[in-house]
C-alpha positions as CSV (number, residue, x, y, z in Angstrom):
1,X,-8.1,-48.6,90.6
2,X,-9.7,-51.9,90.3
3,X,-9.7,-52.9,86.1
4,X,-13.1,-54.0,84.9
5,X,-11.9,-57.3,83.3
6,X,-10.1,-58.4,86.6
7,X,-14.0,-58.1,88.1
8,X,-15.8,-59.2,85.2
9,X,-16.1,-63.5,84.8
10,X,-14.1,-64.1,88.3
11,X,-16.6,-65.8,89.9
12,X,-18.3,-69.4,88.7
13,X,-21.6,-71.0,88.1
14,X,-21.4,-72.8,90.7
15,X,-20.4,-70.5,92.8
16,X,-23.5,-68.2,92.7
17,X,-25.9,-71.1,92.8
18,X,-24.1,-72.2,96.1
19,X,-24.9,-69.5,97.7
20,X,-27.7,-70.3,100.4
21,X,-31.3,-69.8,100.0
22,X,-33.6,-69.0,103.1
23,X,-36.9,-68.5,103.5
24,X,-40.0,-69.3,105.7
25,X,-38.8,-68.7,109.8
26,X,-40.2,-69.7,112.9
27,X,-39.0,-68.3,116.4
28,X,-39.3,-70.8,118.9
29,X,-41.4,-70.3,122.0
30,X,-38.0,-70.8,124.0
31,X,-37.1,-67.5,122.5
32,X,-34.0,-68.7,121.6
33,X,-34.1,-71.3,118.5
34,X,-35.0,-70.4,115.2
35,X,-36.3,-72.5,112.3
36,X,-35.8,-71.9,108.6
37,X,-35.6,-73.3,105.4
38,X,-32.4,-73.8,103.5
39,X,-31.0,-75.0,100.3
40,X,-27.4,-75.2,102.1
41,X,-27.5,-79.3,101.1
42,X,-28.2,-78.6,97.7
43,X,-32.2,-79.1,98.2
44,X,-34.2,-77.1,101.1
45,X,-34.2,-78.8,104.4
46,X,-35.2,-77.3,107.6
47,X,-32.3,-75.8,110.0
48,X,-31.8,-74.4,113.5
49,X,-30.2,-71.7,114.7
50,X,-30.0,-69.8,118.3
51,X,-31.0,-65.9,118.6
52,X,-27.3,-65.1,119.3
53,X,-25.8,-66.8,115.9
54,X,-24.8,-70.6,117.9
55,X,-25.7,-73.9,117.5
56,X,-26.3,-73.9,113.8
57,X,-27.8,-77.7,112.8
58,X,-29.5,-79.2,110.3
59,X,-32.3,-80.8,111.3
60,X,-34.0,-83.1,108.0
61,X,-31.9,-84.4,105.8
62,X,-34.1,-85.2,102.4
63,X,-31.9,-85.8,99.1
64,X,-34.7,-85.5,96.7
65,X,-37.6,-83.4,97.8
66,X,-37.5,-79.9,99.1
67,X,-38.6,-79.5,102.6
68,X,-40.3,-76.4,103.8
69,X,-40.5,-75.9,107.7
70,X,-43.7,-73.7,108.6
71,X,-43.9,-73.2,112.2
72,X,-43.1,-74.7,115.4
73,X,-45.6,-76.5,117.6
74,X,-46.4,-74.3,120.3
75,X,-43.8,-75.1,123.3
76,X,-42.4,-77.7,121.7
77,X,-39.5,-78.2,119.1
78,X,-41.7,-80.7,116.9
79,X,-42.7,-78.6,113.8
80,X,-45.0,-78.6,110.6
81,X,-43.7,-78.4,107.1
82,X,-44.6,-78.6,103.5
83,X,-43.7,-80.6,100.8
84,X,-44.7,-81.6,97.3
85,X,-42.8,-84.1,94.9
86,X,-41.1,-83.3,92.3
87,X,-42.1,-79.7,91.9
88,X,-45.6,-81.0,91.2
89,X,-47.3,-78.4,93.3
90,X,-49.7,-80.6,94.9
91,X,-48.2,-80.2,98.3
92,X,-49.3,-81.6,101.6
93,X,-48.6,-81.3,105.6
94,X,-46.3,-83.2,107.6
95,X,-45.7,-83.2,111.4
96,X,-41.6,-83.7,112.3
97,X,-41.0,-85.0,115.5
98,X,-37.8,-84.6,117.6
99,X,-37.3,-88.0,117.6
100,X,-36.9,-88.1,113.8
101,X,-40.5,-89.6,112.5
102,X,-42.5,-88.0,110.0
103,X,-46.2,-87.8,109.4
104,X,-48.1,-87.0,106.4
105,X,-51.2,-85.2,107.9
106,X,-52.8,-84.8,104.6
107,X,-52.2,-87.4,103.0
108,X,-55.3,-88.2,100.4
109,X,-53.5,-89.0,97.5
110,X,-54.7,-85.7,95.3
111,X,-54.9,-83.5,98.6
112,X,-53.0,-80.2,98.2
113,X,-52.9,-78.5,101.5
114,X,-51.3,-74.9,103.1
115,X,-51.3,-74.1,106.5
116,X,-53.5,-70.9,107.5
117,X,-53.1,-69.8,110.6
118,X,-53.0,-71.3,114.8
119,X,-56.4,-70.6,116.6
120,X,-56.4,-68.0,119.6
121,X,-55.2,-71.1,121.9
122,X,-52.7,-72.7,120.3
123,X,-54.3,-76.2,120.7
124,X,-55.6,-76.5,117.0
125,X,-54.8,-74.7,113.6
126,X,-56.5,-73.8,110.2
127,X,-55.4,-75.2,107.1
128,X,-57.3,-74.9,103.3
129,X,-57.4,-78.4,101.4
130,X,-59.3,-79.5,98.1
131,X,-59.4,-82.8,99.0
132,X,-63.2,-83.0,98.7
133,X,-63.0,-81.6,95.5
134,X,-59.6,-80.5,94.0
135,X,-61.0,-77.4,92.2
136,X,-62.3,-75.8,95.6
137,X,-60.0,-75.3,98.6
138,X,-61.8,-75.9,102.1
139,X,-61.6,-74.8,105.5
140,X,-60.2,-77.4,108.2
141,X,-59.3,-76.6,112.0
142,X,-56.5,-80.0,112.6
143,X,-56.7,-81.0,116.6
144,X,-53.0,-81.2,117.5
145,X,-54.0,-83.4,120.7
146,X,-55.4,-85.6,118.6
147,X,-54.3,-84.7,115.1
148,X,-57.6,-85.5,113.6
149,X,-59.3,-82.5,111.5
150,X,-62.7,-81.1,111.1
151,X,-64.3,-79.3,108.1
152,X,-64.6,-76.0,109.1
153,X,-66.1,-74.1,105.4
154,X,-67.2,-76.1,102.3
155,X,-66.0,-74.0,99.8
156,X,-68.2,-74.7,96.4
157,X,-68.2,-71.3,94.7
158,X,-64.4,-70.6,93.9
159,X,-64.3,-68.8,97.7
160,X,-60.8,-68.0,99.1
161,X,-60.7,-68.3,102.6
162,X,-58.1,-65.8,103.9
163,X,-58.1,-65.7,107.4
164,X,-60.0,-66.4,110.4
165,X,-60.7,-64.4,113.7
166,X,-59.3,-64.4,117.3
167,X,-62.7,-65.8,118.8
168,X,-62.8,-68.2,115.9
169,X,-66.3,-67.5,114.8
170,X,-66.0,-65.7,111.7
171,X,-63.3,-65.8,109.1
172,X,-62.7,-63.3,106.0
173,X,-63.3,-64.3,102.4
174,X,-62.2,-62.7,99.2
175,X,-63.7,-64.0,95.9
176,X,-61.9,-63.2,92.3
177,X,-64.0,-61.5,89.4
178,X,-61.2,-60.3,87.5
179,X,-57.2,-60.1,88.1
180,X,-58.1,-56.1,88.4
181,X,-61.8,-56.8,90.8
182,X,-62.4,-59.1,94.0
183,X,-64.7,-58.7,96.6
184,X,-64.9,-59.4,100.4
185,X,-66.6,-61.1,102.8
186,X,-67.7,-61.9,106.3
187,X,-68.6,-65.5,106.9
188,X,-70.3,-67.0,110.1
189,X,-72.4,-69.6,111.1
190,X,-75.1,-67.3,112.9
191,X,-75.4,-64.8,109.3
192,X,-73.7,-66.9,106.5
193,X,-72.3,-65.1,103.7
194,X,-72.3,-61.2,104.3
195,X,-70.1,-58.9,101.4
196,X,-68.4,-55.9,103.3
197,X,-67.6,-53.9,100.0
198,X,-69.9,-52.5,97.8
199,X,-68.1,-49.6,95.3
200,X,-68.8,-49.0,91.7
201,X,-66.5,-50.4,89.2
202,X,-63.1,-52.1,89.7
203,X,-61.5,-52.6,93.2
204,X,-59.2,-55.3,94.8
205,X,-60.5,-56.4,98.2
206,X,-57.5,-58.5,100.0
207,X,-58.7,-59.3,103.7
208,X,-55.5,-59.1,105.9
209,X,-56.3,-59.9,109.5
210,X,-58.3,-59.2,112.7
211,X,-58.3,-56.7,115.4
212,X,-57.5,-59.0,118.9
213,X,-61.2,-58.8,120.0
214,X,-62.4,-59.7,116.3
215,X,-64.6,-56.6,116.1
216,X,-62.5,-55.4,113.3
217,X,-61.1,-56.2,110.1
218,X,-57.8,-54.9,108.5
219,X,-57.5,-55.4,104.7
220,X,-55.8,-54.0,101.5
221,X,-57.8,-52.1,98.3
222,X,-57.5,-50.1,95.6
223,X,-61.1,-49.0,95.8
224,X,-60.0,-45.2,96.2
225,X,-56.2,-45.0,95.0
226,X,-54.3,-46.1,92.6
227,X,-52.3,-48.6,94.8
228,X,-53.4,-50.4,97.5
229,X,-53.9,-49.2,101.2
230,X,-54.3,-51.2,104.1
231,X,-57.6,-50.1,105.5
232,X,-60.0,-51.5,108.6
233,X,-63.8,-51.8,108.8
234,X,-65.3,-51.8,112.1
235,X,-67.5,-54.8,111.5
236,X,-70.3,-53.4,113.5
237,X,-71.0,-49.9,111.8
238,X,-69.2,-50.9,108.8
239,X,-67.1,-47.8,109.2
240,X,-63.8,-48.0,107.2
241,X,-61.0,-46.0,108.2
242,X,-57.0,-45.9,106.4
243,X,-54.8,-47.7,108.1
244,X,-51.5,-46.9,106.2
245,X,-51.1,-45.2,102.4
246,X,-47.5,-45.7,100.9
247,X,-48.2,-44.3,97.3
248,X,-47.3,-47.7,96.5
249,X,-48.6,-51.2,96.7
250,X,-48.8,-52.3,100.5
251,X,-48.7,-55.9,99.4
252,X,-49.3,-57.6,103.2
253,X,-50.3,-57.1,106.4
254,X,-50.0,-58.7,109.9
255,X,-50.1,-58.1,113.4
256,X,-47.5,-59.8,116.0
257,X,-48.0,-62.6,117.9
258,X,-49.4,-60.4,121.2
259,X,-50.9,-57.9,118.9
260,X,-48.4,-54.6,120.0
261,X,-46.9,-54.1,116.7
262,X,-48.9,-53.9,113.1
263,X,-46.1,-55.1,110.4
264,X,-46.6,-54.4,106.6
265,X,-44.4,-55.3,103.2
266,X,-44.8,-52.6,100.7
267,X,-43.8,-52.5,96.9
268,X,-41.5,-49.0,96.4
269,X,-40.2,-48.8,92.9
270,X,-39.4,-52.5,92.7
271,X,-38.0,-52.8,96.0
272,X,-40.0,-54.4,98.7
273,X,-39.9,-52.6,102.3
274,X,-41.3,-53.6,105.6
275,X,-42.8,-50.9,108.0
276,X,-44.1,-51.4,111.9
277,X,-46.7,-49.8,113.9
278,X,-46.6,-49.9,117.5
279,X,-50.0,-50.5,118.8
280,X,-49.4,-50.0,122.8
281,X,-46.0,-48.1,123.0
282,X,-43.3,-46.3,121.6
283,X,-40.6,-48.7,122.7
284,X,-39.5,-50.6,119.8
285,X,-36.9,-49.5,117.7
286,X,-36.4,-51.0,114.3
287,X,-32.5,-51.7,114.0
288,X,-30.8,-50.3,111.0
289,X,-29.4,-52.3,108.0
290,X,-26.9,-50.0,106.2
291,X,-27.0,-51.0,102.4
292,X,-29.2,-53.6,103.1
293,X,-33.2,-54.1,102.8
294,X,-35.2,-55.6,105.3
295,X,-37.9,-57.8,104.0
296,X,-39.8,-59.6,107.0
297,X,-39.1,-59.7,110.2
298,X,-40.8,-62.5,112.8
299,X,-41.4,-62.6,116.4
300,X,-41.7,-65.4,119.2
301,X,-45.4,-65.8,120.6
302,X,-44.6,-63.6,123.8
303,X,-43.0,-61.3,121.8
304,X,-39.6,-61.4,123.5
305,X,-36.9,-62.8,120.4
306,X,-37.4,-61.7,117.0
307,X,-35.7,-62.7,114.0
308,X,-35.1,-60.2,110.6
309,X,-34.8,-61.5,106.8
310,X,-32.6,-59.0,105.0
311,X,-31.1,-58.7,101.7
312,X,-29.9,-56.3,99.0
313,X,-29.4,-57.0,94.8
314,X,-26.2,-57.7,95.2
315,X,-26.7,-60.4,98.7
316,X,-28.6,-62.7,99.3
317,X,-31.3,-62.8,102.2
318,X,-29.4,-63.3,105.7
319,X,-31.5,-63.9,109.0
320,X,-30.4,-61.2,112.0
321,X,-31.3,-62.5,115.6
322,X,-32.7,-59.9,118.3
323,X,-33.6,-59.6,121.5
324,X,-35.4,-56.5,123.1
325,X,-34.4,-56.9,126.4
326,X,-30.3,-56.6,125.4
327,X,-31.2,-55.1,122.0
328,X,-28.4,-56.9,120.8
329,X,-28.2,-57.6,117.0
330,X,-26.9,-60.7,115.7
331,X,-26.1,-61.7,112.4
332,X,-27.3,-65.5,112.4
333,X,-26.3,-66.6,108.5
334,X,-24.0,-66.0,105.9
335,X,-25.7,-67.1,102.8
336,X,-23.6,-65.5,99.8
337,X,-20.8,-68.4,98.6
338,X,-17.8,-67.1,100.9
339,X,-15.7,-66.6,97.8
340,X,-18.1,-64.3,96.5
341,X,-17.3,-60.4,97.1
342,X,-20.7,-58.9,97.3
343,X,-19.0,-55.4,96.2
344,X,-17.6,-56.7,93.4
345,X,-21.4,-57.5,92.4
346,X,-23.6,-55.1,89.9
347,X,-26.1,-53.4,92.0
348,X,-29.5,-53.3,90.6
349,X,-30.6,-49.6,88.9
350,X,-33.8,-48.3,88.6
351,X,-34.7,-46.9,85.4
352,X,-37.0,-45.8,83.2
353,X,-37.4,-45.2,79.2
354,X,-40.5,-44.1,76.9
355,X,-42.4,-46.3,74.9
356,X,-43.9,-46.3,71.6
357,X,-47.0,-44.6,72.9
358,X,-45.1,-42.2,75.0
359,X,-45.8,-44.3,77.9
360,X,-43.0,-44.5,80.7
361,X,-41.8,-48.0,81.5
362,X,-39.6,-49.1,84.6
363,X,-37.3,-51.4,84.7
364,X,-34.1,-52.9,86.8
365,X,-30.8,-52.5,84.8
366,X,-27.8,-54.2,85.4
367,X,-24.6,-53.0,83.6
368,X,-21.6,-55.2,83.6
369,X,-18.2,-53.9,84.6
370,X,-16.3,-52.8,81.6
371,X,-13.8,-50.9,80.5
372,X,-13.0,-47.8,78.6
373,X,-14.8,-47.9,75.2
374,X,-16.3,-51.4,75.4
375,X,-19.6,-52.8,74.8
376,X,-21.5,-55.4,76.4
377,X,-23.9,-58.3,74.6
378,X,-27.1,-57.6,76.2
379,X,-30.3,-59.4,77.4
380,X,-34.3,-57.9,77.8
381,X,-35.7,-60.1,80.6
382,X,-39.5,-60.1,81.0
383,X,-40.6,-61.6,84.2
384,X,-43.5,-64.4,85.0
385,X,-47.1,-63.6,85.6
386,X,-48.9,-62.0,83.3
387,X,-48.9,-59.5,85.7
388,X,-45.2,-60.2,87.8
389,X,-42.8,-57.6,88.4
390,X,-38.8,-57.5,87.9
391,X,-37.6,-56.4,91.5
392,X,-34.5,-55.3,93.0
393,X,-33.9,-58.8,95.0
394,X,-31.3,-61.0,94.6
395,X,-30.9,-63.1,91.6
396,X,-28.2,-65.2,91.5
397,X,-28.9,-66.2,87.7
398,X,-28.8,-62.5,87.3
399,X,-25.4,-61.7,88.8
400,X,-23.4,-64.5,87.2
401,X,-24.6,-63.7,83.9
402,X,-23.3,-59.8,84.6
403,X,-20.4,-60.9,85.8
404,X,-19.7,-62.6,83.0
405,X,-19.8,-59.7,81.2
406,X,-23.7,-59.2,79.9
407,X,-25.5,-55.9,80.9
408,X,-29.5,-57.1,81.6
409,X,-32.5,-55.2,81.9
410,X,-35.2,-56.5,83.6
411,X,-38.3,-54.8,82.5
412,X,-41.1,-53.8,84.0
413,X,-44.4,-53.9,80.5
414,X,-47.2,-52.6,81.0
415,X,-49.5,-55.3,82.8
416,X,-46.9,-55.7,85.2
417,X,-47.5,-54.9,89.4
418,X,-46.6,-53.0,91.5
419,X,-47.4,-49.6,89.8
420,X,-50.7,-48.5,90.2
421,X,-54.1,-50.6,88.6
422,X,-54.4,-48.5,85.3
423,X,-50.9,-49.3,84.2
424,X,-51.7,-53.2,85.8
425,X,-54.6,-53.4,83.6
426,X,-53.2,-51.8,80.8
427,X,-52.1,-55.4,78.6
428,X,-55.1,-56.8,79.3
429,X,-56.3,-58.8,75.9
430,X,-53.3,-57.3,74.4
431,X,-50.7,-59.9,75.5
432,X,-48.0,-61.0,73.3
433,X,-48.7,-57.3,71.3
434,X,-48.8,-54.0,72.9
435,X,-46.7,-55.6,76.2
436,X,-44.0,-57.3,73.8
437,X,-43.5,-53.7,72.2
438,X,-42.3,-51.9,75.5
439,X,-40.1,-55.2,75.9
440,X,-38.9,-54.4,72.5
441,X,-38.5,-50.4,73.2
442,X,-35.7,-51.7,76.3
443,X,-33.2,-51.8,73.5
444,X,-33.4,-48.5,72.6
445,X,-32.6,-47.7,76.4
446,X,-29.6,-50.3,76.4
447,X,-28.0,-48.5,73.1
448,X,-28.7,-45.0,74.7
449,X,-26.6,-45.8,77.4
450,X,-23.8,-46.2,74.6
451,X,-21.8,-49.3,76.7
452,X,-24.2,-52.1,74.7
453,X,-23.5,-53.5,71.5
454,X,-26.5,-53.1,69.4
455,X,-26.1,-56.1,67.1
456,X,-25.6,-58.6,70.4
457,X,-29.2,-58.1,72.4
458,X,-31.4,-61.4,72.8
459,X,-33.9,-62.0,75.0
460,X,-34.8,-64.4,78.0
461,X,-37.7,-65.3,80.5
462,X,-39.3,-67.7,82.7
463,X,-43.0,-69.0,82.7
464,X,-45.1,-65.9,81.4
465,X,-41.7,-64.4,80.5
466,X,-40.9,-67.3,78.4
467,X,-43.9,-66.6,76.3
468,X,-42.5,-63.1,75.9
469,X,-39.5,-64.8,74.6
470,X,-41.2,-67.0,72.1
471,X,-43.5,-64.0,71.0
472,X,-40.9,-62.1,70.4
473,X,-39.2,-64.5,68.0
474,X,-42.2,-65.3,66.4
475,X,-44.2,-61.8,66.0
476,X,-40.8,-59.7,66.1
477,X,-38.6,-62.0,64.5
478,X,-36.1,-59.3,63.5
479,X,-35.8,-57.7,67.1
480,X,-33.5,-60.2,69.1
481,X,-30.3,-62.3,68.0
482,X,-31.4,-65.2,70.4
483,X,-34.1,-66.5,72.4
484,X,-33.7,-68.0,76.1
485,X,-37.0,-69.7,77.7
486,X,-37.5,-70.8,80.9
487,X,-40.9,-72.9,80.6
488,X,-42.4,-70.3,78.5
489,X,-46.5,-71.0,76.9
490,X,-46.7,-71.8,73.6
491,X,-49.8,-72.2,73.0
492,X,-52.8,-70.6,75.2
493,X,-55.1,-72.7,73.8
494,X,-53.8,-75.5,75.7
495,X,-52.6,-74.3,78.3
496,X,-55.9,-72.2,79.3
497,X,-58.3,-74.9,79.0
498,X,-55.6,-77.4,81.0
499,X,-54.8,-75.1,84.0
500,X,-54.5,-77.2,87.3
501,X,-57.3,-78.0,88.8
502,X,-56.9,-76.1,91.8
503,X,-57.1,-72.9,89.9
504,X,-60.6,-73.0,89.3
505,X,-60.9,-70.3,91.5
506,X,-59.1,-67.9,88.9
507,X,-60.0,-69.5,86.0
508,X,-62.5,-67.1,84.6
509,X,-60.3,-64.2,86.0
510,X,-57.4,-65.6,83.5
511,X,-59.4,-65.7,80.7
512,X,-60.9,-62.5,81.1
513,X,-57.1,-61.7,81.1
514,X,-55.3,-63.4,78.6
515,X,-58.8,-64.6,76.5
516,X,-61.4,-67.2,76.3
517,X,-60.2,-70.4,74.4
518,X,-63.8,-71.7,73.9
519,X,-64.9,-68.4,73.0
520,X,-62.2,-66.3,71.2
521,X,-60.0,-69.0,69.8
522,X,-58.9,-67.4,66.8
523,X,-57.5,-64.6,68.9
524,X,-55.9,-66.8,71.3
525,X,-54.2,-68.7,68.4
526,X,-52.8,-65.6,66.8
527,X,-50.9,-64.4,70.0
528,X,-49.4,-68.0,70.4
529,X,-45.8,-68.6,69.0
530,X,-47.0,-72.3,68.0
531,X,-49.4,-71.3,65.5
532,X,-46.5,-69.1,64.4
533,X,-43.5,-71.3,64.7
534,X,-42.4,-70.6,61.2
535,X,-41.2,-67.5,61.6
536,X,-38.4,-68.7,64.2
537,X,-35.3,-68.2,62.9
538,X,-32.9,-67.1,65.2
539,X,-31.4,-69.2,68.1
540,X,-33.5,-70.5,70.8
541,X,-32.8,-72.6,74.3
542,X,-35.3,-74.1,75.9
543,X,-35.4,-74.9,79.7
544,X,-38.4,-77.2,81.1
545,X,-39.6,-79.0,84.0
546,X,-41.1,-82.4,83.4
547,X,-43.6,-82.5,86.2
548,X,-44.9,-78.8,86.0
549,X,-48.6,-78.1,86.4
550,X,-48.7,-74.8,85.4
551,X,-46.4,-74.8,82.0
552,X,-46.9,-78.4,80.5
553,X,-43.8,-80.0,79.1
554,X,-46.0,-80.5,75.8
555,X,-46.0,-76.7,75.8
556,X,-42.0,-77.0,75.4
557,X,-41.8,-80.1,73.3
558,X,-44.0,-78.7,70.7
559,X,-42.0,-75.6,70.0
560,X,-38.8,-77.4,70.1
561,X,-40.1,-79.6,67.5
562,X,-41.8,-76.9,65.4
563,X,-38.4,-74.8,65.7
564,X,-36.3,-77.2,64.7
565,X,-38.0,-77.5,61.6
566,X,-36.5,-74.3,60.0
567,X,-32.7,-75.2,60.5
568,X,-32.7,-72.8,63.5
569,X,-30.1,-74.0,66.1
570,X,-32.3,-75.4,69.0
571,X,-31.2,-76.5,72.4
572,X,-33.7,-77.9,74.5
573,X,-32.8,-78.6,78.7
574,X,-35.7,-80.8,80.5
575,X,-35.4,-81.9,84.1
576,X,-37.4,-84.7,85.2
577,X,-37.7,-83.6,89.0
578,X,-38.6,-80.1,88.6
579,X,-41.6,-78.5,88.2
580,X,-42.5,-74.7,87.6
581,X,-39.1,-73.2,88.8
582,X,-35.6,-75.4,89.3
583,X,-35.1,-75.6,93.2
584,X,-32.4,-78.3,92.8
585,X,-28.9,-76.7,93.3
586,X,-27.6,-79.3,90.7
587,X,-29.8,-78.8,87.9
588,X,-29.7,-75.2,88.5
589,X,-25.5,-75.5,87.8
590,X,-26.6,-77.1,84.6
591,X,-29.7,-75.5,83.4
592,X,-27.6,-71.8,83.7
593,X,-24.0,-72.9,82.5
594,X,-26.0,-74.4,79.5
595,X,-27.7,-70.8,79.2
596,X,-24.3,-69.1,79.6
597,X,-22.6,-71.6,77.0
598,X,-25.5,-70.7,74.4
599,X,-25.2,-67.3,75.2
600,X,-21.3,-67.4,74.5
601,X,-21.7,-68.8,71.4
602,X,-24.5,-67.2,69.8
603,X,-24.3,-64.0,71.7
């Protein structure tokens, strides 16, 4: 029998953070290569890899700035990709050629641009860009024999343009009221603006996609569950029929490239799970991952390769290759650290606990291997948002803290997704209060479990978690031994009126939210930890990123400042290439053996 302690601490920092990161795939048209993004270098570059696991390359080799490859060029191996600098979020589109040159095509100095979607032909493609006005995001089709774009949809009323049909003469638009109410329409040049939903009360609209002939439209609502369903609405009798009801959150929808299978991601108990519809046939088979989850799966334009993201809480995600025709499965990455045994890991654990209203809250519990009649030093992490959700995917910041011998819960407040609208909605103008007390209630979970060590819990949390953090010192100050945040808000005030500009669209929506700072400023100053700063006095680390938009680095400074004021031992990390979240492997190694360090000392 393996002993705890032999488990617990065996594996490094560095270690877990060198484990590879993938995300965003394309499948060539040659049905054979395969393009992703990868942290392998330390920062994400774009790779290739064949459907049968050969011929792994690099293909860009940036030092600095993250690149994220979006899709091939249709029969070609030139590709377009996405990159900001230095986390600032204002990212734009670039064209790589196989001959090695690189072209900005948005390259207005303010523009922030994302790809949308190709048009029915392949010859041209839709992308949104505020560089008319960088509160509003427009509608462009780019010319890829001439790589010159065309406005498409001036966007002046905080519109978000979701996706556009087969026949390219209408495209579906959802418009925020409230982070718990959108609406949805139909745009086209012929009839303008048309709104296809029309229920009492509060809904979430979500266009998806269109049918292949464009006569219908397949999107996600709440409008008669508690979670959303993917639904279609035959956009000539308006008819609206379900398309697929999970009892959870079906949180995307798409079909494949030649329209014969209908994929969508939905949210079960914090995990995420991918379902397929076939359209035409009863052919396809989705192959089996045995302890594993699979997340997204994409497909080559005629259908005939198609490449699977998979992962597990204790593995990071791995691409699988497959063919139809041999229906052989190949494993094309290996993206934990190969020192790394993934079953010496903590598997994620559902639980749940009652609140101080009674009210059941869910959350993802990690316990660290132990032995006989030990306790663990414990940490409540609240996740981003407001309204994020602690999930069952792999986190390597997670794991190396566990294995290191502290037992984390990752809780699930109320005002978090993914279970149902009334419990979504249920923090709203209550932020920093009635949320903070279910974080608080997590401790009386962790000592039930009689493996924690009630006097050695702190908390920790990034971006809207890292308010949590700070509230919690500052309103709770009795209720953790330390503090760990991760670009946390300090003060709404500022932060609400100084949202980037290309969140006008949600602006209102936030502040109907959090609260008004022109209108109910006393409130918002007595849920932020800065007006409060002087009742911080237990241990507190601060991790920032210089250049991010969301979370300024004011935000950070201010509280540092204000903390270290009361003799209260205050570390303070800031990166100046980062933004909203550390993507550099390097100054993840530092920012999370800094964490640990505190941790070990104060903890």
């Amino acid at each position: 029998m393996t002993n705890a302690s032999s488990i617990r601490g065996k594996y490094t920092v560095d270690q877990f953070m060198s484990s590879e990161t993938i995300v965003t795939v394309s499948v060539n048209d040659d049905n054979q290569t395969i393009l992703y993004a990868s942290d392998q270098s330390g920062v994400f570059n774009a790779h290739t890899v064949y459907v049968d696991g050969t011929n792994q390359t690099q293909v860009t080799h940036s030092i600095d700035e993250s690149i994220f490859p979006i899709t091939y060029l249709p029969n070609s191996y030139d590709f377009i990709f996405q990159q900001d600098h230095g986390g600032n979020e204002i990212s734009h589109l670039y064209l790589y050629q196989t001959n090695g040159s690189i072209t900005d095509l948005t390259p207005s100095e303010n523009e922030k641009a994302s790809f949308l979607q190709w048009d029915k032909n392949r010859d041209s493609f839709y992308y949104l860009s505020n560089k008319r006005d960088t509160r509003f995001f427009d509608l462009y089709q780019m010319h890829t024999s001439s790589w010159t774009a065309e406005l498409v949809f001036e966007n002046k009323d905080g519109l978000n343009v979701e996706t556009v049909s087969p026949n390219g003469k209408q495209f579906a638009i959802q418009h925020t009221v409230t982070d718990n109410e959108s609406n949805m329409y139909l745009y086209s040049v012929k009839d303008g603006l048309i709104q296809l939903n029309h229920q009492p009360g509060e809904a979430e609209f979500t266009p998806m996609m269109f049918s292949q002939d464009s006569s219908e439209l397949y999107f996600i609502t709440n409008e008669t569950s508690e979670f959303l369903q993917l639904k279609k609405i035959n956009l000539s009798t308006n008819n609206v029929t379900i398309v697929a009801d999970e009892n959870w959150n079906i949180e995307w929808a798409r079909f494949s490239p030649q329209y014969s299978l209908l994929m969508y991601s939905y949210n079960d108990d914090a995990q995420n799970k991918l379902k397929v519809i076939n359209q035409n046939s009863d052919d396809f088979q989705l192959p089996e991952f045995p302890d594993m989850n699979l997340v997204d799966m994409k497909l080559s334009h005629d259908e005939r390769a198609i490449t699977f993201l998979v992962n597990s809480s204790v593995a990071p995600t791995d691409l699988f290759g497959f063919t139809p025709s041999n229906t052989q499965l190949n494993r094309l990455t290996y993206a934990q650290h190969p020192e790394i045994q993934s079953n010496e890991l903590v598997k994620a654990e559902i639980v749940r606990y009652e609140s101080f209203d009674d009210l059941t809250i869910p959350a993802v519990y990690y316990e660290p291997h132990l032995n006989d009649n030990e306790k663990a030093p414990a940490l409540v992490l609240v996740h981003g948002g407001p309204g994020g959700q602690a999930t069952t995917d792999y986190i390597p910041l997670i794991q190396y803290l566990v294995n290191q011998g502290y037992a984390i819960i990752a809780v699930n407040n109320r005002g978090s997704s993914g279970y149902g609208k009334s419990f979504f909605k249920a923090a709203d103008k209550q932020h920093g209060e009635i949320d903070l007390q279910d974080c608080i209630e997590a401790k009386k979970y962790l000592i039930s479990t009689g493996r924690i060590d009630e006097e050695r819990i702190g908390i920790m949390g990034g971006s809207y978690g890292g308010y949590m953090v700070l509230a919690a010192l500052a309103f709770q100050p009795n209720s953790f031994k330390v503090g760990v945040d991760i670009f946390g808000v300090s003060n709404w005030e500022r932060t609400l009126k100084e949202i980037p500009s290309w969140w006008e669209s949600a602006r209102q929506a936030l502040y109907k939210k959090i609260g008004d700072p022109y209108h109910e400023n006393d409130y918002i100053r007595s849920i932020s930890p800065l007006f409060h700063a002087d009742n911080i006095h237990k241990p507190l680390i601060v991790l920032q990123g210089a250049n991010d938009p969301r979370v300024l680095k004011v935000e950070s400074d201010e509280i540092v400042d204000e903390v270290k004021k009361n003799g209260v031992p205050v570390e303070y990390i800031v990166f100046e290439d980062e933004g909203h979240g550390f993507t550099k492997r390097t100054n993840q190694i530092m920012g999370y053996q800094t964490i640990k360090t505190f941790l070990d000392k104060h903890l």
